[in-house]
C-alpha positions as CSV (number, residue, x, y, z in Angstrom):
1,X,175.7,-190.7,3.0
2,X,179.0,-189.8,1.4
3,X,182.0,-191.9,2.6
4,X,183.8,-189.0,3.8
5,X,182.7,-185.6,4.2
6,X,184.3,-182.1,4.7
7,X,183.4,-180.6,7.9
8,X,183.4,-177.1,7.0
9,X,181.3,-177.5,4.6
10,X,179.9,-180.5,3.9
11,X,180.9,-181.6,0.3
12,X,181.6,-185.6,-0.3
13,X,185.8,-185.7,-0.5
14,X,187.4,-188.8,-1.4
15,X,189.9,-189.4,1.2
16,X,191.0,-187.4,4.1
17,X,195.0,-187.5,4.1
18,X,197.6,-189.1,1.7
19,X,200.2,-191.2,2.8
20,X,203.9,-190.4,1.4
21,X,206.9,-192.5,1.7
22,X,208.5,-191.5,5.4
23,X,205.3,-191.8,7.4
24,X,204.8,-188.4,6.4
25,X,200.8,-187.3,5.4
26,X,199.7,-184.5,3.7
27,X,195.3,-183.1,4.5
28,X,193.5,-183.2,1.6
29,X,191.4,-179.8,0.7
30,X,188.1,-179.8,0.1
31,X,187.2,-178.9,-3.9
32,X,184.3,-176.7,-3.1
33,X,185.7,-174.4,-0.4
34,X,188.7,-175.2,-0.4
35,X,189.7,-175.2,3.4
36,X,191.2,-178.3,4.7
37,X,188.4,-181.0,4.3
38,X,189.4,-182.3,7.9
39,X,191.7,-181.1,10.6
40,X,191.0,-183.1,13.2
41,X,192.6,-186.1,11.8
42,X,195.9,-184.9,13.0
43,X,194.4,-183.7,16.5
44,X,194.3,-185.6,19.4
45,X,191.8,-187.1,20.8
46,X,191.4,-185.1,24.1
47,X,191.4,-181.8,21.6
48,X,188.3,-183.5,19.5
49,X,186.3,-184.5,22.6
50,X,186.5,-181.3,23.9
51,X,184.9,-179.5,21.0
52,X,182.2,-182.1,20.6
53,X,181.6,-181.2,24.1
54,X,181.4,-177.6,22.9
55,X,178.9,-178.6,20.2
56,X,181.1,-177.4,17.5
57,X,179.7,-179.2,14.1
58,X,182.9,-180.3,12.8
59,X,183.8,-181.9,15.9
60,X,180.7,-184.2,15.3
61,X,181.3,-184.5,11.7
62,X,184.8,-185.9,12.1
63,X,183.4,-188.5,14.9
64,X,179.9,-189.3,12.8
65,X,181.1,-189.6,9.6
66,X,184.9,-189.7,9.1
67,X,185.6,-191.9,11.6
68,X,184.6,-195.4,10.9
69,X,183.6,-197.7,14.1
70,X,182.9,-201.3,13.9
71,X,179.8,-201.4,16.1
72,X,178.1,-198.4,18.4
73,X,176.9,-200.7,21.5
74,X,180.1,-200.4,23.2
75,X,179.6,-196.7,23.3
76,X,175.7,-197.5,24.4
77,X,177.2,-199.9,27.6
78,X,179.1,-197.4,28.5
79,X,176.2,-194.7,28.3
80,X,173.6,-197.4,30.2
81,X,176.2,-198.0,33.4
82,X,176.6,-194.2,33.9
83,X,173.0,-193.3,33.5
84,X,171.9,-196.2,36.0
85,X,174.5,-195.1,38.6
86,X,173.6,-191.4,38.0
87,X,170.0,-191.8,38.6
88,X,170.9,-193.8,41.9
89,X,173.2,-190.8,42.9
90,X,170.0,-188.6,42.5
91,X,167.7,-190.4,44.3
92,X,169.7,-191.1,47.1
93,X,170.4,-187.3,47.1
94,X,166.3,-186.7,47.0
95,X,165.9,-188.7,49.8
96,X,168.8,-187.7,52.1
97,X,167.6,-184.1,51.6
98,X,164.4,-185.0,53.0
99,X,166.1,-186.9,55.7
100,X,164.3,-190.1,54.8
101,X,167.7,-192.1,55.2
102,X,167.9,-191.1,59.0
103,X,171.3,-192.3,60.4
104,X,170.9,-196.3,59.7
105,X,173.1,-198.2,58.2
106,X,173.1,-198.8,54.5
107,X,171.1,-202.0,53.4
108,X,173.0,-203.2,50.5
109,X,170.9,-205.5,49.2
110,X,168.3,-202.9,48.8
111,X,170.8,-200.9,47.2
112,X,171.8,-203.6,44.8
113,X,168.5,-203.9,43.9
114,X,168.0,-200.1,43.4
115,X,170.6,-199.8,41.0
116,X,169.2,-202.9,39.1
117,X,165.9,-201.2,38.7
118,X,168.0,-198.0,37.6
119,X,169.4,-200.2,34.6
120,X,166.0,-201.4,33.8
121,X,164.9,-198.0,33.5
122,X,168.0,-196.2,31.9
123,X,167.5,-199.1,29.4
124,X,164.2,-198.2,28.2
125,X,164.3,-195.3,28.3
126,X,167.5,-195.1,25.4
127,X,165.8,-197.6,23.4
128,X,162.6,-195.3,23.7
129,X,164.7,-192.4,22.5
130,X,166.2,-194.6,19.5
131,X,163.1,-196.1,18.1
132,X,161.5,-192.7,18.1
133,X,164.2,-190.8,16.4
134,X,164.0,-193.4,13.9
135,X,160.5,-193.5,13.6
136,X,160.9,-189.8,12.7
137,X,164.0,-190.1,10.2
138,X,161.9,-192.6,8.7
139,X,158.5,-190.6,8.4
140,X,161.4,-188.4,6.3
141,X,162.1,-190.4,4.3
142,X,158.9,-191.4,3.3
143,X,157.8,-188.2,2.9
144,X,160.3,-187.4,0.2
145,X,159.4,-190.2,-1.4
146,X,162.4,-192.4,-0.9
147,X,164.8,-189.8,-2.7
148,X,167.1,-189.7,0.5
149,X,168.8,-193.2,2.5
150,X,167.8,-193.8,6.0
151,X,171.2,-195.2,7.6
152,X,169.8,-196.5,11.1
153,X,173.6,-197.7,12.5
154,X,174.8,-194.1,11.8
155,X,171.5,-192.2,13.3
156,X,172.0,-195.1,16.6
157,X,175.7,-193.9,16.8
158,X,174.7,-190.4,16.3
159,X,172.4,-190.3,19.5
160,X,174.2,-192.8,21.6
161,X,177.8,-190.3,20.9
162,X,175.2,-187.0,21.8
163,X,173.9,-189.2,24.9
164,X,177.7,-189.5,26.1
165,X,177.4,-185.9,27.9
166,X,175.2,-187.8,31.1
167,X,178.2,-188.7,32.1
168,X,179.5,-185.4,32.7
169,X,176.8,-185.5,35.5
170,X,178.0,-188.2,37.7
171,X,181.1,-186.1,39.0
172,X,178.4,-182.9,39.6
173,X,175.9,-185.1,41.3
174,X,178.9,-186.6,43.5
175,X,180.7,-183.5,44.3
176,X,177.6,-181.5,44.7
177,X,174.2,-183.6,45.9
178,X,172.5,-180.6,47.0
179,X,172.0,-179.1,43.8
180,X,171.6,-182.9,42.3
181,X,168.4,-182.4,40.8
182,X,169.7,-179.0,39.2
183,X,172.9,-180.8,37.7
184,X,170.2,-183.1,36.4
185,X,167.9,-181.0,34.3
186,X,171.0,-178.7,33.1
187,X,172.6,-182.2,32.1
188,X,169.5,-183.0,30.1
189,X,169.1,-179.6,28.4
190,X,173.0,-180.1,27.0
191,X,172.0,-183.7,26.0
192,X,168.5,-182.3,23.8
193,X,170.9,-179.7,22.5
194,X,174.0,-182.5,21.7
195,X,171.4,-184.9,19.9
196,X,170.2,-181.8,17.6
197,X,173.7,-181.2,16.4
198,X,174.4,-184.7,15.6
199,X,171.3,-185.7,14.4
200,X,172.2,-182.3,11.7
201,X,175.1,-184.3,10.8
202,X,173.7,-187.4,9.8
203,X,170.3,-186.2,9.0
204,X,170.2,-186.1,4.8
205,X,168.0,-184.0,2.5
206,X,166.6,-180.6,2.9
207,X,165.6,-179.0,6.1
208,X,168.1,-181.0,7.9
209,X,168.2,-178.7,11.0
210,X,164.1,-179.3,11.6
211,X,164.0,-182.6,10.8
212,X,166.4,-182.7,13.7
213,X,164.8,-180.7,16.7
214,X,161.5,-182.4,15.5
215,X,163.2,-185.7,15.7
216,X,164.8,-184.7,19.7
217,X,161.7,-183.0,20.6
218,X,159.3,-186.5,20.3
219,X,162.6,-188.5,20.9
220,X,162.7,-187.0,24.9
221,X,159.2,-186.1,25.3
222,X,158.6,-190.0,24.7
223,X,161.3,-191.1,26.9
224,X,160.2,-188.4,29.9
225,X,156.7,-190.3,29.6
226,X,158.3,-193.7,29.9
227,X,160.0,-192.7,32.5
228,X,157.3,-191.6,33.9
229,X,155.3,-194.7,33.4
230,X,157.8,-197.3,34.7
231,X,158.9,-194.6,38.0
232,X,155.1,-194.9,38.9
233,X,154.7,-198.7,38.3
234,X,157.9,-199.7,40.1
235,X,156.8,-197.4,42.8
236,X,153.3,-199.5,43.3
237,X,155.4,-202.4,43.1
């Protein structure tokens, strides 16, 4: 994987901006298409997040690739609280829809304990979908006879920054817990199609785009049935 890429079209680029006396930078074009190899890096923040969220390519190319990050597990704590509170949201939802909570008061300790499970479970089930994908990248790679790298922090960060748009349910499933379970299949559909576009980005070789959705497609199909499994066991517990 190049150091530095140019996210329109792709083509390794040696550095993304030069610094001149003044604090004053000049974009570096790419060679090959000759657009500017990277606008985002004078963008803010708020402006790059919200074309990620858009699934634009270069969005996810600037965050995968040219911006360099230490470690991705503060991104995946981040991504683990929010999915445990989100599936507690839900089920209380569920169950207040079918009036099972009645008009007692709330037992916190069962509560606690709830959400504790729900960490448990939003646990496995991203570790499920990172093991997979990397099972897959890996079959890849084999497959083409070791001619392309396998770079297993960048595919971690790549579905971990896809996973990020979960959180985007928590504010639906509070503001709106009669359509919770609505919020939460729409929610995952943007997160399949999220992980496709980033996994694109990272993925090297030919047929980068199938590799991908074959990649996502075993990735959450193996997390829905160990979700599944672990739903069904706690429940006999």
């Amino acid at each position: 994987m190049a150091k530095f890429q140019c996210i329109e079209c792709g083509s390794e680029i040696d550095t993304l901006y030069r610094d001149y006396k003044g604090g004053s930078i000049k974009i570096s074009r790419c060679k090959v298409c000759d657009k500017v190899a990277d606008k985002y890096v004078e963008y803010d923040p708020v402006v790059i997040l919200l074309d990620a969220l858009l699934l634009q390519r270069q969005a996810y190319t600037h965050l995968l690739i040219n911006t360099k990050s230490d470690s991705p597990w503060h991104l995946a704590l981040l991504l683990w609280i929010c999915d445990a509170f989100s599936k507690l949201v839900l089920q209380r939802s569920e169950l207040s829809n079918k009036g099972l909570l009645g008009e007692h008061p709330i037992n916190y300790s069962y509560l606690g304990l709830e959400l504790y499970l729900n960490y448990i479970i939003a646990a496995s089930e991203l570790l499920t979908l990172l093991a997979t994908v990397l099972v897959v990248f890996f079959i890849k790679r084999v497959l083409h006879h070791r001619h392309i790298s396998i770079n297993s922090k960048l595919i971690t960060r790549a579905v971990i920054v896809a996973n990020l748009g979960r959180v985007l349910a928590i504010p639906a499933l509070l503001w709106g817990q009669s359509y919770g379970q609505l919020y939460s299949v729409l929610c995952q559909g943007y997160v399949c199609l999220s992980s496709v576009q980033a996994l694109r980005v990272v993925s090297e070789g030919n047929h980068g785009t199938l590799w991908a959705v074959l990649a996502v497609t075993l990735g959450f199909t193996t997390q829905f049935v160990v979700s599944n499994f672990l739903h069904t066991w706690l429940d006999h517990k």
